[in-house]
C-alpha positions in Angstrom: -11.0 11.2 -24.2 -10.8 10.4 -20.6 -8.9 6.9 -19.9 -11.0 4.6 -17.5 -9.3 2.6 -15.0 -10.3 -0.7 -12.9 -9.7 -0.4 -8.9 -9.2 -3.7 -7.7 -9.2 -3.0 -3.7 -10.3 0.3 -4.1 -12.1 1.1 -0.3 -8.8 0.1 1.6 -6.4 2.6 2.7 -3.8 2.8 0.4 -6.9 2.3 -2.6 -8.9 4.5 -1.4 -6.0 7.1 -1.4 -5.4 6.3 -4.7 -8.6 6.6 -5.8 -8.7 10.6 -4.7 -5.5 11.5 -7.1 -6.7 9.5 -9.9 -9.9 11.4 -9.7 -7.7 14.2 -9.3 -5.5 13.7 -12.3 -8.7 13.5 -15.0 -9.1 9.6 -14.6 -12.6 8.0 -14.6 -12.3 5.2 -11.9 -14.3 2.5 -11.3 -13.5 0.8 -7.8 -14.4 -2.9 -7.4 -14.2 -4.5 -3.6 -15.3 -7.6 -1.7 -15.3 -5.2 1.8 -13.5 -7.8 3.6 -11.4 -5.3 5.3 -13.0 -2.1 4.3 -16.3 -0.6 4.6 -19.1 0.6 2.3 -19.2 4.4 3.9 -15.8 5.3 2.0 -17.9 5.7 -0.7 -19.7 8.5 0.3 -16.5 9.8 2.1 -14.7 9.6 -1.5 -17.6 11.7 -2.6 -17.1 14.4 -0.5 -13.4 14.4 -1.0 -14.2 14.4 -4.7 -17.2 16.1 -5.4 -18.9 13.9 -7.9 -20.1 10.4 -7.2 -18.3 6.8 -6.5 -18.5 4.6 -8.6 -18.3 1.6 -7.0 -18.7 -2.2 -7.5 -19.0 -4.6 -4.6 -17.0 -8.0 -6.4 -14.5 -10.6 -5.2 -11.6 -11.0 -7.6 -11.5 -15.0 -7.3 -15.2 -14.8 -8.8 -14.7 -15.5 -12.6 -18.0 -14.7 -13.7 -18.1 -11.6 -11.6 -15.1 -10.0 -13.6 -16.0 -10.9 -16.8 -18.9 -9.0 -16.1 -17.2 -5.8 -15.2 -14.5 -5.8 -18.0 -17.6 -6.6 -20.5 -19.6 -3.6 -19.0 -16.6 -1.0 -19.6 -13.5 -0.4 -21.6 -11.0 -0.1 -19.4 -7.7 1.7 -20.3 -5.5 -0.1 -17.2 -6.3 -1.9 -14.0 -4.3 -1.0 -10.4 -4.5 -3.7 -8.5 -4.6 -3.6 -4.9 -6.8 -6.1 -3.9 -5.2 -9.0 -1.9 -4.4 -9.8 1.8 -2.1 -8.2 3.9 -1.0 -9.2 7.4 2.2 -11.0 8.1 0.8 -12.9 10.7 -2.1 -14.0 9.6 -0.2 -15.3 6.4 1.8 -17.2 8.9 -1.7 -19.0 9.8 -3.5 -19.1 6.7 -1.0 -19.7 4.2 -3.1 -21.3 1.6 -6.1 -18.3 1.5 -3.3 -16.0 0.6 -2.1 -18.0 -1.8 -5.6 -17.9 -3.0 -6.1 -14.8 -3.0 -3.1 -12.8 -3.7 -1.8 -15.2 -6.1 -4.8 -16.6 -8.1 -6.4 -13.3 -7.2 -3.4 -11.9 -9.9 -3.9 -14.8 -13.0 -7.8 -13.9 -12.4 -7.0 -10.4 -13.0 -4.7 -10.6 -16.0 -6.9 -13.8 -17.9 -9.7 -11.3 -17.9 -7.3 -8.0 -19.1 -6.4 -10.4 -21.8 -9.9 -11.9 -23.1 -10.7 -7.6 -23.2 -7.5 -6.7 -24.5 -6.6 -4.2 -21.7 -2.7 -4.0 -21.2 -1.5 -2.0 -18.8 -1.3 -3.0 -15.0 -0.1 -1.3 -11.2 1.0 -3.9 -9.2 0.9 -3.4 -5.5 4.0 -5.6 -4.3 6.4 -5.0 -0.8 9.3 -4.3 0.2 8.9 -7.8 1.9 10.3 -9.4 -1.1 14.2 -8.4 -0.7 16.4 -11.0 0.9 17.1 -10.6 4.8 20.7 -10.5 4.3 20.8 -7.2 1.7 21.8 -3.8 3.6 20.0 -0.9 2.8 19.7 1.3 1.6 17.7 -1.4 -0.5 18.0 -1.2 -4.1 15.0 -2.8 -7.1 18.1 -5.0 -8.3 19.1 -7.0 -4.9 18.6 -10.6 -4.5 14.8 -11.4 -3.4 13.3 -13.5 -0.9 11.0 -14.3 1.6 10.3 -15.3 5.3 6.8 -15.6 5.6 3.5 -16.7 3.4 3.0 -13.1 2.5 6.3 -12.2 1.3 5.8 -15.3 -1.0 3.1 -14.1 -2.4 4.1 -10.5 -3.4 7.5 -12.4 -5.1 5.5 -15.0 -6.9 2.9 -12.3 -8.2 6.0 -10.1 -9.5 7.4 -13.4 -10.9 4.0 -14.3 -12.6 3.7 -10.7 -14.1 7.7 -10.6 -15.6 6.6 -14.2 -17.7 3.0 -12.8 -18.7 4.8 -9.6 -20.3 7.5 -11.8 -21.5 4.9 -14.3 -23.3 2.5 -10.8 -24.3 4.8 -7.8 -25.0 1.9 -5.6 -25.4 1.2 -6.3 -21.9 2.9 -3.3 -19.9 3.4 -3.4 -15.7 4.4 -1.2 -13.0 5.3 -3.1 -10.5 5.6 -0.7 -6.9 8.0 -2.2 -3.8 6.2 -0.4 -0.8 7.9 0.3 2.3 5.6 1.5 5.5 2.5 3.7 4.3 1.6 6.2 6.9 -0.5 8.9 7.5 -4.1 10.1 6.2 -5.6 11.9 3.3 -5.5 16.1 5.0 -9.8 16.0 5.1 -9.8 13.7 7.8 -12.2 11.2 6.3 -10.2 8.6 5.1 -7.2 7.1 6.7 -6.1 3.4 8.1 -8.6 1.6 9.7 -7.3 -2.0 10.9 -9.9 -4.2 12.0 -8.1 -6.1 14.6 -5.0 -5.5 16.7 -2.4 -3.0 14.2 0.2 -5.2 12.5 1.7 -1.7 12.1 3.7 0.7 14.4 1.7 4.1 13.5 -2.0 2.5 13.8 -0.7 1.3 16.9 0.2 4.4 18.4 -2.4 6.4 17.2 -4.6 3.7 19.5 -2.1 4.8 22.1 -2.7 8.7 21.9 -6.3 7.7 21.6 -6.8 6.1 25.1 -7.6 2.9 23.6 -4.5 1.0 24.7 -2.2 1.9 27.5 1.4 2.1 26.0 3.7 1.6 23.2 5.2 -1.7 22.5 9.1 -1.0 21.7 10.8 -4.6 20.8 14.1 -3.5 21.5 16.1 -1.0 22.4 20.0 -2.4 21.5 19.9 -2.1 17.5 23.2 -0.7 16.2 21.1 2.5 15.2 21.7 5.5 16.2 18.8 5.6 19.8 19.3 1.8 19.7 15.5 1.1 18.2 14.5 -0.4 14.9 15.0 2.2 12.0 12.4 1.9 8.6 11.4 4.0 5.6 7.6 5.5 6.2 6.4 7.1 3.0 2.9 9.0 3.5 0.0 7.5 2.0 -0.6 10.4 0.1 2.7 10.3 -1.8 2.3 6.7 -2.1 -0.9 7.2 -4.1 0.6 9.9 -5.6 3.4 7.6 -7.4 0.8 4.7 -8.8 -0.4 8.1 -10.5 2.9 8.2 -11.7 3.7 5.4 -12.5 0.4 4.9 -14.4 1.2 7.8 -17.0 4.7 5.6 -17.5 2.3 2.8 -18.5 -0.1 5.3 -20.6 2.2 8.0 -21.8 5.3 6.5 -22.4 4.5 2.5 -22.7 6.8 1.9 -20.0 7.4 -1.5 -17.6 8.9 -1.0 -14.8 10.2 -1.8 -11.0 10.5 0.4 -8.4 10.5 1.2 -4.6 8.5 4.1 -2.8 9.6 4.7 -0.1 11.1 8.0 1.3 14.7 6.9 1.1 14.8 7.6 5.1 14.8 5.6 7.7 12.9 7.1 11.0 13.2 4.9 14.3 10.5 3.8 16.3 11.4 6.3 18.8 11.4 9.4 16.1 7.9 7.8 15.3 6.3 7.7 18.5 8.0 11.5 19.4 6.7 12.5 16.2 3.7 11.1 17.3 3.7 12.9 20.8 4.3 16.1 18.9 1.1 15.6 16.7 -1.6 14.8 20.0 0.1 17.4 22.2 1.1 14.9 25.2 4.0 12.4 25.7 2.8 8.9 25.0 3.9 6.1 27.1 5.9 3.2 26.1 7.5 0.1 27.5 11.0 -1.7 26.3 10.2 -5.1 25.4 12.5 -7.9 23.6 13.1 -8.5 20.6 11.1 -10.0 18.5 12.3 -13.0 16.4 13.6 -12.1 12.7 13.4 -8.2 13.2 16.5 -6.5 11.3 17.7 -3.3 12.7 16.9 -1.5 9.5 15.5 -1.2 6.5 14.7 1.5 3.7 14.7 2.5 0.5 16.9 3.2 -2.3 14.7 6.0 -4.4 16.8 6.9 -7.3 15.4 4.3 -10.0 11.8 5.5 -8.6 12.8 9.5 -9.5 14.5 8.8 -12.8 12.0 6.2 -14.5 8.5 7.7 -12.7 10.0 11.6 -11.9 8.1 10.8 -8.7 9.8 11.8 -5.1 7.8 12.1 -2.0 6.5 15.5 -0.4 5.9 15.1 3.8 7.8 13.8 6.1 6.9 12.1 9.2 5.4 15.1 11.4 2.9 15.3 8.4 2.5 11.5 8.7 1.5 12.0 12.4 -0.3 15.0 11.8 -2.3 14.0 9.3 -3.2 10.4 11.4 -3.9 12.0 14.4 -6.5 14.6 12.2 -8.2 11.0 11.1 -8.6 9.4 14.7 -9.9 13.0 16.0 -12.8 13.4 13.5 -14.6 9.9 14.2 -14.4 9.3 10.7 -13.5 6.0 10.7 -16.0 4.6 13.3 -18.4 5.5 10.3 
């Protein structure tokens, strides 16, 4: 019989991702998304991906009565949950709507997985919730902690879900430290679509190779790394989807809670990024040295090993498929959709 699963966020980038293996792997997925910060047209993009049609139900997480609805309309085997806010900055200024959101988004989600006794749960967290002062690589058992709103949330979400399993043992979670998700899905019609200014290096300089702004932003070029610019662990979106796949069958299969980091275990500077990035658009893209900003660490990645010996996951591209595949999503208009 074919497990049914709940896609809290499922539009966005990194959802709607996952949403194409899940179909892929023999899942029946029902996405369900306010379209704050995605749009309606992935849909029919996920269709055409897919070949069979979205299902798809437009709902905000912090109505009540709206998921009570959904979880008494279908059985569901397991919810991923990706629905939440994301920008650092914006956390910064709105602290109390991500609490909102990303925290009572969360106790929303799991009161109504309890009232229909579903008990399995992906967890989007970040790699935001491991203290400043660890070195990398950065490994699941480090001390945590935060410097901004968001961070907060992500750490208080993974401490709410470690005392609901604890209180409910039936209750099983997979709770996934990203790093930096990059890159689009090879067809060209889905891929990172920020709404505003790009919080995020790559969106950035994809904007950059487009035309639409002039240079690069580089904050800093004396880093103790080895070209002097800040060094992090990219991990295409594609492989990212591909381990809450994973990490789902430990949930299903195997009855399996876990922790774990995906990431690609490398770190890439900003200046292999944006060469990468040259490589991928054919030109060299301009940049200027800026800086530092405030409270940016020379580097940070991941430690993978827990992720390959609990999940059996480890990634496939690297970051000239990252590039190559983002620069395929800006050339096919796609996103202006």
């Amino acid at each position: 019989m074919t497990q049914k699963i709940l896609l809290t966020g499922g539009l966005g980038y990194i959802g709607s991702h996952t949403y194409v293996e899940l179909i892929a792997a023999g899942y029946d997925v029902v996405i369900v998304d306010n379209l704050s910060n995605s749009k309606l047209s992935v849909c029919d993009r996920l269709a055409k991906i897919t070949g069979q049609e979205t299902s798809f139900i437009q709902a905000d997480i912090l109505d009540r009565s709206a998921l009570s609805q959904i979880f008494a309309k279908d059985a569901f085997d397991a919810v991923i949950h990706f629905a939440g806010l994301k920008a650092v900055g914006e956390s910064v200024e709105k602290p109390l709507d991500y609490m909102q959101v990303n925290v009572t988004g969360l106790v929303n989600i799991l009161q109504e997985m309890q009232t229909a006794n579903v008990n399995a749960l992906v967890f989007s967290s970040s790699a935001t919730v491991y203290d400043v002062s660890n070195v990398s690589p950065l490994k699941e058992g480090m001390p945590t902690g935060y410097t901004n709103p968001y961070g907060y949330t992500k750490l208080v979400c993974e401490q709410i879900l470690a005392q609901a399993t604890h209180a409910n043992p039936e209750l099983k979670t997979g709770i996934l430290r990203y790093f930096n998700p990059a890159g689009a899905h090879s067809s060209g019609l889905i891929g990172e679509d920020p709404r505003d200014i790009p919080n995020n290096l790559m969106p950035y300089i994809s904007r950059v190779a487009s035309g639409e702004y002039e240079f690069v932003r580089i904050w800093g070029d004396d880093y103790p790394t080895p070209d002097g610019t800040g060094v992090r662990d990219y991990i295409h979106v594609d492989d990212l989807a591909t381990g809450h796949v994973s990490s789902l069958h430990a949930l299903l299969d195997k009855g399996e809670s876990h922790l774990v980091n995906l990431g690609r275990g490398q770190g890439y500077s900003v200046m292999d990024v944006l060469n990468a990035y040259s490589r991928a658009c054919g030109r060299e893209l301009p940049h200027q040295i800026l800086p530092r900003r405030a409270g940016d660490i020379a580097q940070m990645y991941a430690d993978v090993e827990q992720a390959k010996q609990v999940l059996g996951f480890e990634v496939c591209r690297d970051m000239d498929a990252m590039c190559a595949t983002s620069w395929n999503w800006i050339n096919t208009g796609a996103k202006d959709g």
